[in-house]
Legacy VTK file of the C-alpha trace (Angstrom):
# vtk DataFile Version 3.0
C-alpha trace
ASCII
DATASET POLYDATA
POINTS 168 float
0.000 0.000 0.000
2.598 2.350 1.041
4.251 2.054 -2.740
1.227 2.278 -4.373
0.885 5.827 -2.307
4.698 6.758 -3.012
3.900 5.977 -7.005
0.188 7.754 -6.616
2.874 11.128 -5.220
5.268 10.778 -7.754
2.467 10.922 -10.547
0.773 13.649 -9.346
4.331 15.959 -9.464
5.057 14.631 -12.543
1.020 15.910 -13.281
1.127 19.045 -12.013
5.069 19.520 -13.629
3.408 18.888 -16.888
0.521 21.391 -16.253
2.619 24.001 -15.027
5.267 23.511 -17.991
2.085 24.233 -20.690
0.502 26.767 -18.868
3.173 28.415 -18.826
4.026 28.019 -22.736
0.404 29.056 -23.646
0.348 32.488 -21.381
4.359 32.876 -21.796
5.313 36.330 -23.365
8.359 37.118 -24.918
10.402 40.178 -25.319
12.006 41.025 -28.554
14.906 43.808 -29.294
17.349 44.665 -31.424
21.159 43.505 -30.587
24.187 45.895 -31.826
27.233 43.937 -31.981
30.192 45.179 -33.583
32.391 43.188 -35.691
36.039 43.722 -36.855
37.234 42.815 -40.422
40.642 42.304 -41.987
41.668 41.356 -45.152
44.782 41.336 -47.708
47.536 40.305 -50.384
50.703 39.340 -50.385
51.745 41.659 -53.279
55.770 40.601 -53.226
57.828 38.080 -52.017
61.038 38.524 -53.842
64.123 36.639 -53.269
66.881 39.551 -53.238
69.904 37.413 -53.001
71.134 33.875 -52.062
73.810 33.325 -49.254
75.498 29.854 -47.546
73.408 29.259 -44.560
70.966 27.122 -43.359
68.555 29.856 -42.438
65.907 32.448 -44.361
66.553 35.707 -43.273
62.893 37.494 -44.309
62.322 41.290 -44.143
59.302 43.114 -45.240
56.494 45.553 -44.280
53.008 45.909 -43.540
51.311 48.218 -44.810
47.440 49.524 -45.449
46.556 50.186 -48.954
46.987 53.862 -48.490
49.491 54.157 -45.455
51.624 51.925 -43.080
50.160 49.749 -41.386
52.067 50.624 -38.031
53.166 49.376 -35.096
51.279 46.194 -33.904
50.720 43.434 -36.405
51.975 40.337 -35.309
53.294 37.559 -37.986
53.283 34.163 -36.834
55.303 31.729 -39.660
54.152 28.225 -38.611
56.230 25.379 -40.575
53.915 22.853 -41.330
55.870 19.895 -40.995
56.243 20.370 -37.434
54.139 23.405 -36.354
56.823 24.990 -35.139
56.291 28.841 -34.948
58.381 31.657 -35.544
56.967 35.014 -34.599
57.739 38.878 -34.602
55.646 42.090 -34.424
55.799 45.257 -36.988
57.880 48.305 -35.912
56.403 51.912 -35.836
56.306 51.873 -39.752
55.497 48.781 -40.597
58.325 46.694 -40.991
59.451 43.282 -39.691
63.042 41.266 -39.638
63.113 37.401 -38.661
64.994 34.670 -38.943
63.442 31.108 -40.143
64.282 27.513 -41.431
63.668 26.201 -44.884
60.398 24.506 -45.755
56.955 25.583 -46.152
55.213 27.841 -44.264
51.544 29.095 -42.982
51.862 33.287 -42.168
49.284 34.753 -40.076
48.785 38.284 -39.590
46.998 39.777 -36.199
46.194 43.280 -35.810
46.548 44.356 -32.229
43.965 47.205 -32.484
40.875 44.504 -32.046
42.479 42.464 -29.962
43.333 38.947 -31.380
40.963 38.702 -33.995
40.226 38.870 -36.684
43.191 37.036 -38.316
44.782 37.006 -42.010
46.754 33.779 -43.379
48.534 32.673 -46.004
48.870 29.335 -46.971
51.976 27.683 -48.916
54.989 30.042 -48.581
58.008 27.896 -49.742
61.269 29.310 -48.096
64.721 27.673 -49.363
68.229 27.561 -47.144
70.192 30.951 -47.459
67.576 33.004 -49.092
67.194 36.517 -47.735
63.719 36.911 -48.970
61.028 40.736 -49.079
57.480 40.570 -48.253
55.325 43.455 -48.710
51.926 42.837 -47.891
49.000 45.129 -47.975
46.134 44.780 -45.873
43.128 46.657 -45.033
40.993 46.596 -41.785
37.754 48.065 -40.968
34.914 47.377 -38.498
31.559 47.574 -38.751
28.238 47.169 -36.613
25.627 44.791 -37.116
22.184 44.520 -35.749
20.403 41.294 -34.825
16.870 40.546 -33.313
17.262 38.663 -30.137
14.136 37.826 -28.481
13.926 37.537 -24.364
12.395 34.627 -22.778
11.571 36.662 -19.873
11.218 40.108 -18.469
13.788 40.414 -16.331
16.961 39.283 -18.964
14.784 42.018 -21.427
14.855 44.786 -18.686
18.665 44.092 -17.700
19.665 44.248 -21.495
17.622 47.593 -22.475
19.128 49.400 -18.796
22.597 49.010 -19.989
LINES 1 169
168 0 1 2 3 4 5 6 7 8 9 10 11 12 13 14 15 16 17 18 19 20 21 22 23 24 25 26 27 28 29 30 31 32 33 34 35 36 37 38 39 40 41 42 43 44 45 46 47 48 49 50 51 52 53 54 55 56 57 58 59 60 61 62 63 64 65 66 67 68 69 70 71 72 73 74 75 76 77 78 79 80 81 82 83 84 85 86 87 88 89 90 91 92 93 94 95 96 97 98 99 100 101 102 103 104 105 106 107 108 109 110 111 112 113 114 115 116 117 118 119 120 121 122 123 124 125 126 127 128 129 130 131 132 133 134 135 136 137 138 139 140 141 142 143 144 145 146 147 148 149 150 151 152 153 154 155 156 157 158 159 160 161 162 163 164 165 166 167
């Protein structure tokens, strides 16, 4: 008797759960408003990468600069050269002007760019750079960055996460 009164409780919650769970779907309002969210963009060529001479050494000296498509890009870009048959990464930033130095090892190489002025992203890369021992190699690569804000409807399930996101 006493299960038959325990399973008797446990179907009534379950019941009234149910109830509650529709009535509250039928009568439920939402709350709908428009989101701003602003998103970064950055984009670019490589538009040389010249070998300027050939010396005996192991290593790829590369030089270059960064620069917009109407001024330098400045100080702040990071280029990461990851080797792809190992990962490994070699990495240096952009002067005041634009320009970068480093030192790498032959093979084949992924370049990503990072603009510090959004943070770390948006990124640029460049797939398949082949590098060759002793090369001392110029990249100039133009980029361009802009930012933009876009609007999205969000709806609110309730009023309180509504209220909280229009007092801000």
């Amino acid at each position: 008797m006493k299960k038959y009164i325990q399973n008797k409780k446990i179907l009534l919650i379950t019941y009234s759960l149910v109830l509650f769970s529709f009535y509250s779907c039928i009568t439920g309002k939402t709350y709908s408003a428009k989101i701003a969210k602003f998103q970064p963009s950055f984009w670019g060529e490589i538009k040389e990468n010249i070998v300027k001479e050939v010396t005996d050494t192991t290593v790829v000296f590369i030089n270059g600069k960064v620069t917009d498509y109407n001024r330098p890009a400045g100080e702040g870009v990071e280029l990461i050269f990851t080797k792809k048959e190992n990962n490994k990464k070699f990495k240096t930033v952009t002067d005041s002007i634009g320009n970068f130095e480093i030192e790498v090892v032959k093979g084949s190489y992924e370049l990503q760019l990072i603009p510090y002025i959004y943070g770390r992203t948006p990124t640029l890369t460049f797939e398949n750079l082949n590098f060759k021992s002793g090369e001392k190699r110029e990249l100039i690569i133009y980029t361009e960055s802009n930012y933009e804000t876009i609007a999205k409807d969000t709806i609110f399930e309730n009023k309180k996460a509504y209220k909280k996101y229009t007092e801000r």
